[in-house]
VMD Tcl script that draws the C-alpha trace (Angstrom):
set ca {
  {128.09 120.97 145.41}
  {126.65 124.02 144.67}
  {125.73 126.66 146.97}
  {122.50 128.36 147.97}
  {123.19 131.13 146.61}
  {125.43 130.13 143.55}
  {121.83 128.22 142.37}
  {119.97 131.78 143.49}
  {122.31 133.55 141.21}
  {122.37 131.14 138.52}
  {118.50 130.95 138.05}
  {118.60 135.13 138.12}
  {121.22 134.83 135.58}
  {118.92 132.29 133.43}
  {115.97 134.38 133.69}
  {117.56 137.42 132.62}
  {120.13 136.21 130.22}
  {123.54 137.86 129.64}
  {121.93 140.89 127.56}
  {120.16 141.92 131.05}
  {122.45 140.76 133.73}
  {124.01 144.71 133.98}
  {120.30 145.54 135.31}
  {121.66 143.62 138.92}
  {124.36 144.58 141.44}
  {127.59 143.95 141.26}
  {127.96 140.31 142.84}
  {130.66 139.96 145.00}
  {130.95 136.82 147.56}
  {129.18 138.86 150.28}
  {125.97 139.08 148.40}
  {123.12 137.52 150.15}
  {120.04 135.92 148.63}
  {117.98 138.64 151.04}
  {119.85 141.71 149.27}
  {119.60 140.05 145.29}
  {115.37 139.58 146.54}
  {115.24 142.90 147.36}
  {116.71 144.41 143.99}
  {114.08 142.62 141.98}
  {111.52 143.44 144.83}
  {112.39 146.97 144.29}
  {113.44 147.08 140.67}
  {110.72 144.46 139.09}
  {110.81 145.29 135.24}
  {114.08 143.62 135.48}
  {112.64 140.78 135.57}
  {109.47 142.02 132.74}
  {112.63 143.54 130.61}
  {114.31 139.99 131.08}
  {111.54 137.75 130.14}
  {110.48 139.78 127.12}
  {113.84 139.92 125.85}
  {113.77 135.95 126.19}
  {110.60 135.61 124.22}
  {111.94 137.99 121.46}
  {115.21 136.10 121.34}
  {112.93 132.76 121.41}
  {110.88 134.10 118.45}
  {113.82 135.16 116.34}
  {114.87 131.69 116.57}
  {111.74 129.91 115.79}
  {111.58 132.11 112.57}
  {115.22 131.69 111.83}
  {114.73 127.97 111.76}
  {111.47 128.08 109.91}
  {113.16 130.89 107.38}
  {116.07 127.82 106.72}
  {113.66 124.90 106.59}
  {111.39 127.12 104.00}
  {114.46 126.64 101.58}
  {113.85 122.59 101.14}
  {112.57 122.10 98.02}
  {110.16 119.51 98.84}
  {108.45 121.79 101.55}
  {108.37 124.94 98.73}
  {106.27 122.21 96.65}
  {103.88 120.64 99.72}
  {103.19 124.92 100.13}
  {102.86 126.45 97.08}
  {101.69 122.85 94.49}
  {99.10 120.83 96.62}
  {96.07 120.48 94.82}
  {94.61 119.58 98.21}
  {95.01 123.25 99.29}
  {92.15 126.11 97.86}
  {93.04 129.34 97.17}
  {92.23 132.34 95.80}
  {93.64 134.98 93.26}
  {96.05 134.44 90.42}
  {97.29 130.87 89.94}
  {100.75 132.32 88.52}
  {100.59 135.59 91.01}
  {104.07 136.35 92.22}
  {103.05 137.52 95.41}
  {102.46 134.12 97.61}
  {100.90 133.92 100.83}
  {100.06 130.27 102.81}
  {97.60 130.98 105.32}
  {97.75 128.01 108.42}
  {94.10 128.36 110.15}
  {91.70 127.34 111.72}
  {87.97 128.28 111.85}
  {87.21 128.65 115.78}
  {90.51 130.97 115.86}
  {89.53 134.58 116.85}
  {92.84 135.71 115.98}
  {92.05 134.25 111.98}
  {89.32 135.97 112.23}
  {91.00 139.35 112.34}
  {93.48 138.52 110.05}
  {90.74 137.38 107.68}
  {89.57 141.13 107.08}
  {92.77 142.07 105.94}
  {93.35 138.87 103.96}
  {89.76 139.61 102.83}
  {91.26 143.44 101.90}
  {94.02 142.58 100.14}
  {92.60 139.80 97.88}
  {90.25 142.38 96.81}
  {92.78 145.15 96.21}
  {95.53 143.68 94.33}
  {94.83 140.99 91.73}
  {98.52 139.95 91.68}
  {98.35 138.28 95.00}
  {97.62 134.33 95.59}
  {96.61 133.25 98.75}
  {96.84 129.40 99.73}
  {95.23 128.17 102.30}
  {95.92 125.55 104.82}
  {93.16 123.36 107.14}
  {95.23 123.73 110.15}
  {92.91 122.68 112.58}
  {94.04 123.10 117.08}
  {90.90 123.07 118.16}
  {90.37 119.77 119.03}
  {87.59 117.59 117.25}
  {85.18 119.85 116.43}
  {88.05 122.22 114.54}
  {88.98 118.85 112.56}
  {85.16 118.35 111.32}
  {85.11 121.74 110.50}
  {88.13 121.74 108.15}
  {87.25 118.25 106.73}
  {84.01 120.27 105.45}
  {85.89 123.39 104.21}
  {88.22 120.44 102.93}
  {85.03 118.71 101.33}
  {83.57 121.78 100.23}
  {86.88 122.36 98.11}
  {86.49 118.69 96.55}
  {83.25 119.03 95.44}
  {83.00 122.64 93.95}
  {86.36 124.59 94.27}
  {84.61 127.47 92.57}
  {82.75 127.94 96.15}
  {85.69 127.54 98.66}
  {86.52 131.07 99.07}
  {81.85 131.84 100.01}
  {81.93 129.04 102.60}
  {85.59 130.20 103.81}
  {84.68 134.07 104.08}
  {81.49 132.75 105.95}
  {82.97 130.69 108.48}
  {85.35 133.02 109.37}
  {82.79 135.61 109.60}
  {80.54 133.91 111.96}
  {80.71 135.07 115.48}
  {81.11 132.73 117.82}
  {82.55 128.93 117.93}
  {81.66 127.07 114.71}
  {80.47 123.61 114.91}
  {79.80 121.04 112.85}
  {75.85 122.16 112.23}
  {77.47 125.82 111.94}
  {79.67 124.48 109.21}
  {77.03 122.21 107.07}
  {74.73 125.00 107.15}
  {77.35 127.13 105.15}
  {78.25 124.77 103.08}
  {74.23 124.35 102.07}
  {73.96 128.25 101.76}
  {77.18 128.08 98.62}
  {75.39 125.07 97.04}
  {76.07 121.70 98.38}
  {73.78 118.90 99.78}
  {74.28 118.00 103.23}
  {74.15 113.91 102.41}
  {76.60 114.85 99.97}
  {79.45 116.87 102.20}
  {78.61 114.04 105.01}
  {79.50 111.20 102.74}
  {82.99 113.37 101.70}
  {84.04 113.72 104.85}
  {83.66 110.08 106.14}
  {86.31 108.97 103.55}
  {89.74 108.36 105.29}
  {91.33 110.94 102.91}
  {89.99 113.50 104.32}
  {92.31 113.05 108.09}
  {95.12 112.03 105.99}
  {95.07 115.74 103.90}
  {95.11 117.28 107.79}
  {97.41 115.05 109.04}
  {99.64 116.12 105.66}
  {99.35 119.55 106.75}
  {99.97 119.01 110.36}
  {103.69 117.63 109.37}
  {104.15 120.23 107.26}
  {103.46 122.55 109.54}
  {105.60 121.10 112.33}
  {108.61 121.14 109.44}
  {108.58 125.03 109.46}
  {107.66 125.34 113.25}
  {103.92 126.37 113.23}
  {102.71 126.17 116.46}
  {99.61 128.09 116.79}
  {97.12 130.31 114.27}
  {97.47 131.64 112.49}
  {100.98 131.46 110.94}
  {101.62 133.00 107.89}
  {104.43 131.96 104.84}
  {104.83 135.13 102.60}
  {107.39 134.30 100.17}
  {110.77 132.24 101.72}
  {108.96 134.48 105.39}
  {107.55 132.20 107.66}
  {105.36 135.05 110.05}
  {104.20 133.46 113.06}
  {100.98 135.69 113.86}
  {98.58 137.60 111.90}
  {99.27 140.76 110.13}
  {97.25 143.56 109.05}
  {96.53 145.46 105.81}
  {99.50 147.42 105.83}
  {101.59 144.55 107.40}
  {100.64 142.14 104.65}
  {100.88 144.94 101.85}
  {104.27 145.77 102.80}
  {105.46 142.01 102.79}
  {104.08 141.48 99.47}
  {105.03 144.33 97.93}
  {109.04 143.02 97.26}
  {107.64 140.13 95.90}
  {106.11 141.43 92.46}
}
mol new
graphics top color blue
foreach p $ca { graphics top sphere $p radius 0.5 }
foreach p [lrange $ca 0 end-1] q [lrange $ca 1 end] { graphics top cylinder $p $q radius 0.2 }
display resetview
């Protein structure tokens, strides 16, 4: 059975990982749990130094995996050939990027601006986007009526999106209709879209594919055979494109 202090050590060792374990003393059978306490008392961005080292070596794996399941063919098509997902730019732009989202993110918000930027800027850039709601119910209505909104005039996807992701605050479902009134569309008429069953099903579609490439929170970008797992700003997103044309 295992010591005391051979757990003590072992648990330091976890936390710190191999590429850190030179930070502590030498250990030598004398070493108490009192003296390896008071090292990381006294020397506590050993354990900071430790933990972000695991969550960079975590990351690099996520987007390793995500990088290798990006090369099955039948995700490539579920990204970049769903008609269920609206988009904006060139359809036949070489520069790709698959936007997962949702409204009530503040972080989409951000990235929207640049998104919003680079759109604009370079007219050889596509960007698909991807209902991703994690918001709980109120995140699903609102992408079944960015969803519906798409279905019912495509042509006003992008006005409703840019709105919704301008409004400050946490969209709802009244937040939501309201935009999609101000592009255009009857309210009866989105209400009666999003009741059909379709509707969870596309989400649900999107969901798996995002659990396939290892999305886990919004929003998570795909730029090329990339998968990004956080927003990105103008020059961030200019730079990724860029190899791509």
């Amino acid at each position: 059975m295992q010591t005391k202090q051979t757990l003590i050590t072992a648990v330091i060792a976890a936390i710190i990982g191999a590429g850190s374990a030179h930070f502590l003393p030498q250990q030598s059978a004398g070493t108490s749990d009192e003296t390896i306490k008071a090292y990381l008392m006294a020397n506590p961005s050993v354990i900071m130094d430790s933990v972000q080292k695991w969550q960079e070596d975590q990351r690099k794996a996520k987007t390793a995996d995500a990088t290798e399941a990006l090369k099955d063919p039948e995700v490539q098509k579920a990204l970049y050939e769903n008609p269920n997902s609206p988009f904006i730019g060139s359809k036949d732009a070489k520069a790709v990027i698959v936007e997962f989202f949702d409204y009530n993110c503040p972080a989409c918000k951000m990235a929207f601006k640049a998104i919003d930027e680079l759109a604009k800027k370079d007219k050889d850039v596509k960007v698909i986007f991807k209902e991703f709601p994690i918001f709980g119910p109120v995140s699903e209505t609102n992408s079944k009526i960015g969803l519906a909104v798409h279905a019912l005039a495509p042509e006003k996807y992008f006005e409703f999106h840019s709105k919704m992701m301008g409004f400050e605050g946490r969209a709802d479902e009244a937040t939501a209709l309201k935009f999609a009134a101000e592009v255009g569309l009857k309210e009866a008429d989105v209400k009666a879209e999003i009741a059909k069953p379709e509707y969870q099903e596309k989400i649900e579609t999107v969901r798996q594919l995002g659990t396939k490439i290892g999305v886990q929170g919004t929003p998570s970008l795909v730029i090329g055979n990339e998968f990004v797992p956080h927003a990105l700003d103008f020059a961030g997103l200019e730079a990724k494109v860029a190899p791509l044309k």
